[in-house]
C-alpha positions as CSV (number, residue, x, y, z in Angstrom):
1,X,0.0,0.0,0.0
2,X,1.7,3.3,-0.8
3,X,2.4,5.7,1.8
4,X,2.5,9.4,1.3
5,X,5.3,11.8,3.4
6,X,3.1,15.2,3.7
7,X,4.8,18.6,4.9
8,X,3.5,22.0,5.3
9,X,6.1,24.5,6.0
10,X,6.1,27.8,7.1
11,X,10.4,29.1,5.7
12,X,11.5,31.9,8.2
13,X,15.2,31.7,5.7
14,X,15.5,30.5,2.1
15,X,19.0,30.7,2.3
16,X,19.5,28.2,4.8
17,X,16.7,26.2,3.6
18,X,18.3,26.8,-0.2
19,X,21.0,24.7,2.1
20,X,18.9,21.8,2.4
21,X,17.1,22.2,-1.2
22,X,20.8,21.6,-2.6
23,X,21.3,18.5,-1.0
24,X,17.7,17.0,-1.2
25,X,17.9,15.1,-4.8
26,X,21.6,13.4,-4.3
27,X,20.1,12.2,-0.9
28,X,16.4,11.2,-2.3
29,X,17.3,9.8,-5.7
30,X,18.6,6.8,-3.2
31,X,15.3,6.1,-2.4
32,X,11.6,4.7,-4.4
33,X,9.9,7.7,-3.5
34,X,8.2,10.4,-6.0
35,X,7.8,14.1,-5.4
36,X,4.0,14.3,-6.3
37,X,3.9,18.2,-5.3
38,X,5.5,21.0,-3.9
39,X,3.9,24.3,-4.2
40,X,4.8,27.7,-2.8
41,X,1.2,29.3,-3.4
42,X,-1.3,26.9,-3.1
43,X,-5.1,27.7,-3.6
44,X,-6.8,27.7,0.3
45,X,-10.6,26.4,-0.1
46,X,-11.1,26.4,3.7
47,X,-9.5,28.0,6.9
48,X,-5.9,29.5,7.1
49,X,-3.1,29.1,5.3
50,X,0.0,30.2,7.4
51,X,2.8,28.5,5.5
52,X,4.9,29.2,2.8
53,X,5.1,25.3,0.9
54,X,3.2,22.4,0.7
55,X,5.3,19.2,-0.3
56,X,4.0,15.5,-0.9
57,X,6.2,12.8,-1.5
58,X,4.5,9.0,-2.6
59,X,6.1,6.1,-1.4
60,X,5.6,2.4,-2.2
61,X,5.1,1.4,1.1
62,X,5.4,3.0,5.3
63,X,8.8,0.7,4.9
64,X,10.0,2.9,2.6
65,X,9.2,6.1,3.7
66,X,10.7,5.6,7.1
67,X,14.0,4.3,5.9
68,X,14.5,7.7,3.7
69,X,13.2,9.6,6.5
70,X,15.1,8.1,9.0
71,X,18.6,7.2,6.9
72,X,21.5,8.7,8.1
73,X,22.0,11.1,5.1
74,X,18.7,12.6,5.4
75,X,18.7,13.3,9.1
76,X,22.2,15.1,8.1
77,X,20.2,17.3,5.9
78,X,17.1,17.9,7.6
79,X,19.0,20.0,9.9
80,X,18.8,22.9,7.6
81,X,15.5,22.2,6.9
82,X,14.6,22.6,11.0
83,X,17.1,25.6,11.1
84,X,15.5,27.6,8.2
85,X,11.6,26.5,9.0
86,X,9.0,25.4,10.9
87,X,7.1,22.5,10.0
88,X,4.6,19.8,10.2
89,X,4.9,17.0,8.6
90,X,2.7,13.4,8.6
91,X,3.0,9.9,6.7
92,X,-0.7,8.9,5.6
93,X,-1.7,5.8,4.5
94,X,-2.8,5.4,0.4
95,X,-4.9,3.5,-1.1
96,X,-4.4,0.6,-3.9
């Protein structure tokens, strides 16, 4: 069942966070995952929208999504993501 990495982030400095945009691909590309979205302005339908980008990420499987989140080489990056931002972030269940 594919799992989906979801994170809504709120950038207090791109050029820390450019930082961690540099470094994302070489550490991801390691991984079966596919960027399904990122988007810096997206259209709010309901309630407030206090953050600056919206990213979802499909994974094959919760297996896989932990092992790139959790892999040595991303938790070295994610530090500028956490330095330049504030964000929450889920994995959700797909469907088949």
């Amino acid at each position: 069942m594919p799992s989906y990495f979801i994170a809504q982030i709120k950038i207090k400095d791109w050029d820390e966070y450019e930082n961690y945009l540099r470094g994302f691909d070489q550490v991801f590309r390691q991984y079966k995952g596919k960027v399904v979205a990122v988007d810096d302005h997206p259209t709010v339908l309901e309630g407030e929208w206090p953050y600056t980008r919206m990213v979802i990420i499909r994974f094959p499987n919760e297996k896989e999504t932990l092992r790139w989140y959790r892999s040595p080489e991303y938790q070295a990056l994610i530090k500028h993501r956490l330095n330049a931002s504030q964000a929450n972030t889920i994995l959700v269940q797909g469907r088949i």
